[in-house]
ZAMARGU-4260 file (C-alpha; in steps of 0.2 Angstrom, whole numbers, plus 5000, padded with zeros to 4 digits):
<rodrens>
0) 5190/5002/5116 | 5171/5005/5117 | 5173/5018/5105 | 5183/5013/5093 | 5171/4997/5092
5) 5158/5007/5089 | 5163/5017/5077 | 5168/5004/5066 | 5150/5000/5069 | 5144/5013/5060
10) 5154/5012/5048 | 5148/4996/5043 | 5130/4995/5050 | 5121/5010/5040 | 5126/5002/5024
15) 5115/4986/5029 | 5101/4999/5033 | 5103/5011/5016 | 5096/4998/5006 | 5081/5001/5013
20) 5080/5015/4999 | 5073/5004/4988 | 5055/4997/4994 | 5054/4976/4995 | 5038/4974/5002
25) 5034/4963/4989 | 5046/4952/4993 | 5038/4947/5010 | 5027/4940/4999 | 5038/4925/4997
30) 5050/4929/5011 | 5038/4940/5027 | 5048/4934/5040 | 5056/4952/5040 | 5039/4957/5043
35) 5036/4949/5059 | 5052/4951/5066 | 5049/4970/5063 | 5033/4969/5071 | 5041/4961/5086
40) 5054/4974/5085 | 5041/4989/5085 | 5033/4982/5103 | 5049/4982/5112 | 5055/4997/5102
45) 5042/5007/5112 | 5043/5005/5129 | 5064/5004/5127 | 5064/5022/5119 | 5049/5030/5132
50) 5058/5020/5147 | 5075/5025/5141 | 5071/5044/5140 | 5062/5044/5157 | 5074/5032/5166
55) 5084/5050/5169 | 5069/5055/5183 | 5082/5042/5193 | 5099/5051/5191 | 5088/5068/5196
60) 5088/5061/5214 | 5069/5062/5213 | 5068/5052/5226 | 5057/5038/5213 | 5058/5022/5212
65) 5061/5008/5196 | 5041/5003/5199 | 5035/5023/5198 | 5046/5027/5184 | 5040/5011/5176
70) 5023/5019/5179 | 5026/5036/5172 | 5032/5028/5155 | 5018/5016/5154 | 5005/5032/5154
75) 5017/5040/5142 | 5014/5024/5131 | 4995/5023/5133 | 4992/5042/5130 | 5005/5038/5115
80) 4992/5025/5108 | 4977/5034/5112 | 4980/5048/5102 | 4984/5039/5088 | 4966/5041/5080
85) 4968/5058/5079 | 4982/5057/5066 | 5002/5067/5065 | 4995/5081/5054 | 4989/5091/5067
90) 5008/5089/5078 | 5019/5087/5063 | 5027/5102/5061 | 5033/5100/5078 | 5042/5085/5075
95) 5058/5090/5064 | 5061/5105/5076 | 5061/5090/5091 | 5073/5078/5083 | 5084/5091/5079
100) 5086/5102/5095 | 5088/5084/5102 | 5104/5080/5089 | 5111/5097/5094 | 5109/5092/5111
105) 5119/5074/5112 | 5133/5083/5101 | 5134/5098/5111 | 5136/5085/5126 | 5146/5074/5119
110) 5158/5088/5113 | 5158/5096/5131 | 5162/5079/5141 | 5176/5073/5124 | 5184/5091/5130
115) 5181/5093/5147 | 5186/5073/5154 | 5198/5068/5141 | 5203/5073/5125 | 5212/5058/5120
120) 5197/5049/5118 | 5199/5054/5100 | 5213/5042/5096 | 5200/5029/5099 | 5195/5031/5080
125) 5211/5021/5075 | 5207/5005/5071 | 5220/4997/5079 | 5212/4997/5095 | 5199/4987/5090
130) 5210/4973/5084 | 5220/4975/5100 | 5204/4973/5110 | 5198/4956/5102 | 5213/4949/5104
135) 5215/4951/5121 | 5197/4950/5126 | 5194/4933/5112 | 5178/4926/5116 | 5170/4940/5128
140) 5174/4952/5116 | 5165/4943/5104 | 5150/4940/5116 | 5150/4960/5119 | 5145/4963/5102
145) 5127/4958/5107 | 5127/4974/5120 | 5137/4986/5109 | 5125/4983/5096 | 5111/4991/5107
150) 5122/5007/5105 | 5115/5009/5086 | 5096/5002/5086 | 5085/5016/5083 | 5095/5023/5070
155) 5086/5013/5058 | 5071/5021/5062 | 5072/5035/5048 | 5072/5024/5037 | 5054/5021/5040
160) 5051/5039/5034 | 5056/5033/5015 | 5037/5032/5011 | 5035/5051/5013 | 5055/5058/5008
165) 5067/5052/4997 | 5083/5039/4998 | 5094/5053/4993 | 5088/5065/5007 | 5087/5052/5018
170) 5105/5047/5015 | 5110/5065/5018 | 5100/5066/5034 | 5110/5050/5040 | 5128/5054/5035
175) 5130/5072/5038 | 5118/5076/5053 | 5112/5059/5063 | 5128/5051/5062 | 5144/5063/5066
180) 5129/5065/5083 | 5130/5049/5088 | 5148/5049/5087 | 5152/5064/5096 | 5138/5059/5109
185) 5145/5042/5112 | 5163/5049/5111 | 5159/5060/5125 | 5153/5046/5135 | 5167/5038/5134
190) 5177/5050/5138 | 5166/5052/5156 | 5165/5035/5161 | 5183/5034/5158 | 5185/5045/5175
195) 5171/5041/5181 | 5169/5020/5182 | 5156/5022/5195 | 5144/5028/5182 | 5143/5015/5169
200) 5124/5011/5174 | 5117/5027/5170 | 5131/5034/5159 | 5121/5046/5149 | 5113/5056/5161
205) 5126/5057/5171 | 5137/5063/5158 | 5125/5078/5157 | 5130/5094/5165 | 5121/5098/5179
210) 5116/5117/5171 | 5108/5108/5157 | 5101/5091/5164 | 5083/5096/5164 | 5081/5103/5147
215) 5090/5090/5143 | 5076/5076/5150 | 5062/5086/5144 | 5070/5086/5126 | 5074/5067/5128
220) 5056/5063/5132 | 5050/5072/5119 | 5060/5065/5105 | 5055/5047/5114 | 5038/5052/5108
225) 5043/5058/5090 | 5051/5043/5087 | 5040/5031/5093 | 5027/5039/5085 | 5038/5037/5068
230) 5040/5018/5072 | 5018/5017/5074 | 5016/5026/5059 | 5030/5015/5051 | 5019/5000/5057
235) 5005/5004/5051 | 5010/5007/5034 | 5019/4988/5034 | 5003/4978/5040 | 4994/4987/5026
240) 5007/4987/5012 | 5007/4964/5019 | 4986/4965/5019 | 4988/4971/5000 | 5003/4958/4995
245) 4990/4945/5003 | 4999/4942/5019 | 4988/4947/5032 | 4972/4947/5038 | 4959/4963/5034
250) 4959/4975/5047 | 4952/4992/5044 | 4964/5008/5037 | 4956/5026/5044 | 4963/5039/5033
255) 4969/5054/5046 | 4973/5066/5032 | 4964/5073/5018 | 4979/5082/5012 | 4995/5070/5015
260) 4998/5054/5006 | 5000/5037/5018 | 4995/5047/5033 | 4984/5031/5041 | 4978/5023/5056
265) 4973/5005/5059 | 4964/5003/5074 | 4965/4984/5078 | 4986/4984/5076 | 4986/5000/5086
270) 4977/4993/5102 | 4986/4977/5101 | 5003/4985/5099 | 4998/4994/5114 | 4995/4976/5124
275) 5009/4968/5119 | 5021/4984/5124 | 5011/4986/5141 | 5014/4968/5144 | 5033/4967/5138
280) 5035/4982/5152 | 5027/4973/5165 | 5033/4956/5166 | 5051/4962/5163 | 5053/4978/5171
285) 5072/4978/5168 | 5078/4988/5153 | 5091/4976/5150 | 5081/4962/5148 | 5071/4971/5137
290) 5085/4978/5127 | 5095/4961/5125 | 5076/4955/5116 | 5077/4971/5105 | 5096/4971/5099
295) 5090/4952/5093 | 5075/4957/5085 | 5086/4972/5076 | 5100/4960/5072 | 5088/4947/5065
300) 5077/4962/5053 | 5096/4966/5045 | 5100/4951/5043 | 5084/4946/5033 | 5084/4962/5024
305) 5104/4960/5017 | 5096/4942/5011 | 5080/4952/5003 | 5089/4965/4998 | 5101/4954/4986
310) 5086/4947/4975 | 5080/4963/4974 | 5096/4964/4964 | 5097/4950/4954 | 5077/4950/4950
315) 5077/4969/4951 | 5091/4977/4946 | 5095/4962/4935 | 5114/4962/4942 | 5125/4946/4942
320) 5124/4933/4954 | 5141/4934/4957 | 5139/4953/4963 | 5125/4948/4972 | 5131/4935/4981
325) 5149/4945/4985 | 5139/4958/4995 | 5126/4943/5002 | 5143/4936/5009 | 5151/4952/5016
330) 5137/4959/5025 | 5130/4941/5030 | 5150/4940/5039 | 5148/4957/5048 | 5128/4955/5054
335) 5134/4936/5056 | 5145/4941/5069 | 5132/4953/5080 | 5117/4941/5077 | 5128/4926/5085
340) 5134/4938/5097 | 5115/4944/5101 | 5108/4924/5101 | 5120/4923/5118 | 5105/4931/5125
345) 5092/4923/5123 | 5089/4916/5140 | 5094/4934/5146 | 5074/4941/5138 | 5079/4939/5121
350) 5068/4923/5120 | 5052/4934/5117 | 5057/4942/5103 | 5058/4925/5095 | 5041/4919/5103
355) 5033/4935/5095 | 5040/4933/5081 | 5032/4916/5079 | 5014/4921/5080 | 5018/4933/5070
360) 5025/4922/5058 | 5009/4907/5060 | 4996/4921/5059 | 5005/4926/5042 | 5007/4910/5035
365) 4990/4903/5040 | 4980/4919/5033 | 4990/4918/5017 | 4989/4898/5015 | 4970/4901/5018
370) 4967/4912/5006 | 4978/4904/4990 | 4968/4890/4994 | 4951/4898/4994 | 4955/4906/4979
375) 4962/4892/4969 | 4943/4884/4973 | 4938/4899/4965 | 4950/4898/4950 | 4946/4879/4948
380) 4925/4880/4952 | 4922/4894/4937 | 4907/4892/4928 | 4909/4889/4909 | 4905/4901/4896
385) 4896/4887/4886 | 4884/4884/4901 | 4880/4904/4902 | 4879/4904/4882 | 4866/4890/4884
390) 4855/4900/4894 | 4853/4915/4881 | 4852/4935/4885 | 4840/4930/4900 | 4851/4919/4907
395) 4836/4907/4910 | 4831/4919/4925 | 4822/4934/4927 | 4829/4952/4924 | 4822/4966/4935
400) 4828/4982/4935 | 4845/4989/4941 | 4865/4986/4941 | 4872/4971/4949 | 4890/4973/4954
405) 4896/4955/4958 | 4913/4956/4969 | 4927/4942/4965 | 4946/4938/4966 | 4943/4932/4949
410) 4949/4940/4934 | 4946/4929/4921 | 4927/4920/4920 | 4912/4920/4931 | 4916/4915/4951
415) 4906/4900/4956 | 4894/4913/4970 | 4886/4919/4954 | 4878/4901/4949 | 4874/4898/4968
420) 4867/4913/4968 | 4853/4910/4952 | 4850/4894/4957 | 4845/4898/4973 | 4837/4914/4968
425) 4833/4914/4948 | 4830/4933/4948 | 4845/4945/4942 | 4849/4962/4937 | 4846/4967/4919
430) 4867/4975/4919 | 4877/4964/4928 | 4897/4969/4931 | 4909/4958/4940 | 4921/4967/4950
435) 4940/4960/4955 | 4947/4973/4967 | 4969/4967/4963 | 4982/4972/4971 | 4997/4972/4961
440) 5015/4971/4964 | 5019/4991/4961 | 5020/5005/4973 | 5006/5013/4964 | 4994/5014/4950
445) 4991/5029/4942 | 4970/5034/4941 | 4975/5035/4922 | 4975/5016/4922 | 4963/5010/4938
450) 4949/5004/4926 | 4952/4988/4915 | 4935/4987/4907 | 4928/4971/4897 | 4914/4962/4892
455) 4906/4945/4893 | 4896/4936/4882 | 4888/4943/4866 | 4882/4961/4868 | 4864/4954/4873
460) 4868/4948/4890 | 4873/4963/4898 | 4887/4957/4908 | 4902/4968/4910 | 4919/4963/4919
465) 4930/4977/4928 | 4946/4975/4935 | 4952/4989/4948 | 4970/4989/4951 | 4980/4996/4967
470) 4996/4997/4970 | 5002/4989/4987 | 5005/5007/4995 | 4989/5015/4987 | 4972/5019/4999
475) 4957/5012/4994 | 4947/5027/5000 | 4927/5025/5002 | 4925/5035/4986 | 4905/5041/4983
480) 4910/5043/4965 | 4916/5024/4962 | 4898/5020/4954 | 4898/5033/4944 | 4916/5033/4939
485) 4912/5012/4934 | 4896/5019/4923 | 4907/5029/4913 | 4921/5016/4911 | 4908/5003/4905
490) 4899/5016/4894 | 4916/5023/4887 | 4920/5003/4882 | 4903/5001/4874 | 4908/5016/4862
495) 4926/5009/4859 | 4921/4995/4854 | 4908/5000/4843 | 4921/5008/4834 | 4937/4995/4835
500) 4936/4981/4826 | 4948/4972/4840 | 4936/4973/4853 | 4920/4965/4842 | 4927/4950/4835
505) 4910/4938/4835 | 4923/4923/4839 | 4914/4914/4854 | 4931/4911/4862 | 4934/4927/4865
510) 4918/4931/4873 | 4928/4932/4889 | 4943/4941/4892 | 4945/4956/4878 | 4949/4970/4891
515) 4953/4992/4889 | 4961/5002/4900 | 4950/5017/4901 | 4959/5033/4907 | 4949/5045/4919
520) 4957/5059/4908 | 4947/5049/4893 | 4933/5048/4903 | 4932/5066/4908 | 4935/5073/4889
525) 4924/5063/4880 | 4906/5066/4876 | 4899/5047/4879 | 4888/5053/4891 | 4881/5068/4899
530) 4883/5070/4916 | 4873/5081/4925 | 4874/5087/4944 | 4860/5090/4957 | 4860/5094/4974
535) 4846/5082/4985 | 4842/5087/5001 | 4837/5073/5012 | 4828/5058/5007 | 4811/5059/5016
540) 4805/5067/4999 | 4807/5047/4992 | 4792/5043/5003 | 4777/5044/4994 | 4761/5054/4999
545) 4747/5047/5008 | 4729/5050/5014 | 4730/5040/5031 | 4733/5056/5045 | 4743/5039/5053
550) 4756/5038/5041 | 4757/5057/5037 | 4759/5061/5056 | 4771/5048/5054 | 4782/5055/5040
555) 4782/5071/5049 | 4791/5066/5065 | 4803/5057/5054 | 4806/5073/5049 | 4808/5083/5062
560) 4821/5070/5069 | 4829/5068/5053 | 4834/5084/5047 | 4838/5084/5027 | 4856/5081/5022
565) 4865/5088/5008 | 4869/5073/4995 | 4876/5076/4978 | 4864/5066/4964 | 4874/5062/4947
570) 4861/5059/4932 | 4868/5051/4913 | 4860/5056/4899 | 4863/5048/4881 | 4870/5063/4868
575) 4858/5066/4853 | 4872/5060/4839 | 4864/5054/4823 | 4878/5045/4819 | 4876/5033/4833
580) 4875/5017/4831 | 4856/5011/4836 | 4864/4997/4844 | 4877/5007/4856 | 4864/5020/4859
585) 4851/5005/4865 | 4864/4998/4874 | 4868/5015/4885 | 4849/5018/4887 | 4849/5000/4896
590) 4864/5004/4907 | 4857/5022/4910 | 4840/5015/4916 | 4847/5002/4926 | 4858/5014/4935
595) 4842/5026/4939 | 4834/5009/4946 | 4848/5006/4958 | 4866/4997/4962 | 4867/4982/4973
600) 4883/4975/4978 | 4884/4956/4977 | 4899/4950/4988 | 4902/4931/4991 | 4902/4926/5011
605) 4913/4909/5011 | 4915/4897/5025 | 4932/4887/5021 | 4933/4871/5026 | 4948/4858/5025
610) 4942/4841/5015 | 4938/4825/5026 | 4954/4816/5017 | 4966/4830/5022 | 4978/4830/5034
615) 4977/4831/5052 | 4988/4848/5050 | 4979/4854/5036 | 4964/4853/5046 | 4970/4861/5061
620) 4976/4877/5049 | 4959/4879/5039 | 4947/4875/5051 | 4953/4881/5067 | 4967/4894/5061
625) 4961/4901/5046 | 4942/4899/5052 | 4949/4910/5068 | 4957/4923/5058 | 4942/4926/5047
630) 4929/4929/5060 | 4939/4940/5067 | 4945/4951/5056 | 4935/4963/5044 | 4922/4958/5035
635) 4926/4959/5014 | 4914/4974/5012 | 4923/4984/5025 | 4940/4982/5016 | 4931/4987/4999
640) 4922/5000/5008 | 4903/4993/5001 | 4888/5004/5008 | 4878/4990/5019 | 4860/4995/5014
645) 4866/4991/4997 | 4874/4975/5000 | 4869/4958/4996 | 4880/4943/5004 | 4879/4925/4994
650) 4884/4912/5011 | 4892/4898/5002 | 4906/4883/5007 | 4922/4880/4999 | 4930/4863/5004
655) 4947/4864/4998
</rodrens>
């Protein structure tokens, strides 16, 4: 009967999981509650696959007992999570090899113990034993759902691998190699516990033969490790794809490979992923408590997706409702039934999944809500283009020398810290460029269309606007070259629009918001500017001479402690083309010249605060969630990767 049941779960069950194929991150946008149950899956996913793989210690007559088994997975965990900096490149290669000596294994088992015990275990596969067992078991059958669901979490772990292979190969992985294992494995156990009843608590390790138990164990531990190691990696992309989509708080993103794609290590979900799975094990310390709080965190992530998954397909695919909501229906009737089944356990340890995924869920909503607000200030509090056009090309301050790169969320007119800023401090950069960092609803954008260049106010003012897109699973790298690249963005625009007419209409209204998309391809074949490429070596030679012996002895032991670094120095020059308009060439001498003066990063340091007439709720989420998250989070220039000695912060207070 156990069989048969679940074989007709995995019959059913991948299909809820293949949809997976297609990425709906940007659905969590509106719907992230698959997120935090996911992440409150991944804690208890953890310690269930280490614990799982080591409980055979037990059935070795070791002699240990649950609290130093216990203890031997937890240093498994910790040395799991501390290694994690160091990044998979380096271990793999090692990991296919693992994961498929490990398939052989359960299959070779499960094959031996289907021969050897009881062959007519293979009859199991007729469905009509599953009929017959719910109606003679009724309700309890029902209510065994919730355990025989436990028999298939993990599978779905693959599927976190769709960001480095394709569905299609994925699909083949799962139907021709993971799942005719499973079945065979669980098959085999079945036909063992059938003779052996006394071995239903430790059913797997017994079923092993004794010639082959302990390669067995070492092989199972080690494919613990591959595939919790898959679930981290498979985190860390999520929280980072959620940050982009605007749904969590800034954490920082280490790139562990120069070579592979998406390879990436978020220190601050690493550590606490490793409290909260430390802590799971220790205050329950009973796998079956902890697995009843896993199969419900499983159930409750395909349950959300099939719900995902079918507007994905209407506002995606553009399929009919009608077709949507038959599969909604007939996969909502079969996870329905598990998810019921896995809600009897709640007071059995399956509450934690639900309280995790409740601070899961209020971090997410309160760092989103915080920011849609703070950002509607922003959208609502733009300066007018008649109050800069009243000011003239000085903008009634004075100019010195140098580009000021003004960091917003806005990508239309001039953010309110920029008129705070002057007022406070009525000195500014002759080239000013407002920057808007966006993270668009795509996987990825291409390098071809990063750069959205434009300009603001008449061609006097200086002022530029630039608009880098992301895609949600693009890495914003710390790129030395980013100045650079943005010169000859904005110096590429200058000459388009010299000879456009689109882009030089004198029509005051469109002052703001005529924007190009300037290709790096462009940028690289075309003869705007000259680059040149110099090699410095250290920076002490920046210091000027001096006759005090003071200040020379000074110098000297600053170099001898500081021994010169190699940097890479990028000049411009303007190309001698007599058919250049003076105008464009003036304009490129400006940005040249301000560009050998220096860059300075302007970045906007808000403190949100909830309006005295706003609701006691209200209040509570901005000023003491909101407030909470920010200060403990990453600052905004670590996210964009802005140099510090360059950066300028403008403190200002939003009450929204």
């Amino acid at each position: 009967m156990f069989v048969i049941h679940l074989i007709l779960c995995f019959f059913l069950l991948p299909y809820s999981c293949t949809y997976c194929a297609f990425d709906i991150c940007y659905y969590f946008r509106y719907c992230n509650k698959a997120l935090f149950h996911s992440l409150n899956k991944q804690c208890i996913h953890y310690f269930m696959t280490v614990l799982s793989s080591v409980s055979g210690l037990e059935a070795a007559g070791t002699n240990l007992s649950k609290g130093e088994v216990l203890l031997i997975a937890c240093i498994i965990l910790v040395g799991l999570f501390a290694l994690q900096h160091v990044g998979t490149q380096k271990v793999g290669f090692l990991f296919a090899p693992i994961v498929i000596l490990w398939l052989i294994s359960i299959f070779s088992i499960g094959l031996y113990n289907t021969i050897h015990w009881n062959p007519k275990i293979v009859l199991a596969l007729s469905p009509h034993y599953i009929i017959k067992f719910f109606s003679q078991t009724g309700i309890d059958g029902w209510i065994s759902l919730g355990g025989v669901l436990l028999s298939i979490t993990g599978t779905e772990a693959m599927f976190a691998d769709l960001g480095h292979f394709s569905a299609f190969s994925i699909r083949i992985a799962f139907a021709f190699v993971v799942y005719p294992c499973l079945v065979v494995q669980y098959m085999g156990q079945a036909a063992f516990l059938s003779k052996n009843i006394s071995s239903i608590p430790n059913g797997f390790y017994d079923s092993v033969p004794d010639g082959v138990f302990w390669p067995v164990l070492i092989i199972a531990s080690l494919a613990a490790i591959v595939a919790s190691q898959a679930i981290i990696s498979a985190t860390f992309s999520i929280v980072k794809q959620c940050h982009a989509l605007g749904c969590f708080p800034r954490v920082k993103v280490v790139h562990t490979s120069k070579h592979i794609r998406g390879q990436i290590y978020i220190p601050e979900i690493n550590w606490i992923l490793m409290i909260l799975t430390l802590g799971i094990a220790i205050g329950f310390q009973d796998i079956t408590t902890i697995g009843n709080a896993y199969g419900l965190a499983c159930m409750s992530v395909m349950f959300i997706t099939t719900f995902l998954m079918a507007l994905v397909m209407v506002f995606v695919w553009q399929r009919s409702i009608v077709l949507a909501a038959a599969f909604l229906l007939f996969f909502w009737f079969i996870e329905g039934a598990y998810l019921l089944a896995a809600f009897t356990k709640v007071p059995q340890g399956g509450w934690v999944s639900l309280v995790l995924s409740f601070i899961f869920m209020f971090i997410m909503f309160v760092w989103h809500y915080g920011t849609r607000k703070k950002y509607n200030f922003d959208l609502y509090n733009k300066v007018p283009m008649r109050w800069i056009l009243g000011l003239g090309p000085s903008l009634g301050i004075v100019r010195v020398p140098g580009i000021g790169l003004v960091y917003s969320e806005l990508a239309t007119g001039v953010p309110a810290i920029f008129s705070h800023f002057v007022t406070n401090l009525p000195a500014f950069h002759n080239v000013l460029v407002f920057v808007c960092v966006k993270s668009v609803p795509v996987p990825y954008v291409s390098p071809e269309e990063r750069f959205l260049i434009g300009r603001i106010g008449p061609r006097p003012y200086r002022m530029y606007r630039c608009i880098v897109r992301y895609g949600y699973k693009d890495l914003q790298k710390d790129d030395e070259n980013f100045e650079n690249l943005l010169i000859q963005s904005v110096a590429e625009f200058i000459q388009m629009e010299a000879v456009e007419p689109q882009f030089s209409s004198p029509d005051a209204a469109s002052y703001d918001g005529r924007m190009a998309v300037i290709s790096s391809r462009t940028i690289q074949s075309s003869s705007t500017l000259i680059v040149s490429e110099t090699e410095d070596f250290g920076s002490i030679s920046s210091i000027p001479s001096s006759k005090s012996l003071t200040l020379q002895s000074l110098r000297s032991a600053y170099g001898d402690e500081n021994p010169p670094i190699r940097r890479r120095q990028v000049r411009f020059q303007v190309p001698h083309n007599p058919r250049m308009d003076p105008a464009v060439r003036e304009e490129l001498l400006d940005l040249i010249q301000a560009k050998e003066a220096g860059v300075a990063y302007i970045l906007g340091h808000s403190y949100v605060k909830a309006r005295r007439s706003s609701s006691f709720l209200k209040k509570f989420v901005i000023d003491i969630g909101y407030s909470f998250l920010r200060k403990n989070c990453r600052g905004p220039a670590v996210a964009l990767h802005i140099p510090h000695i360059s950066l300028i912060e403008v403190g200002m207070i939003y009450h929204v």
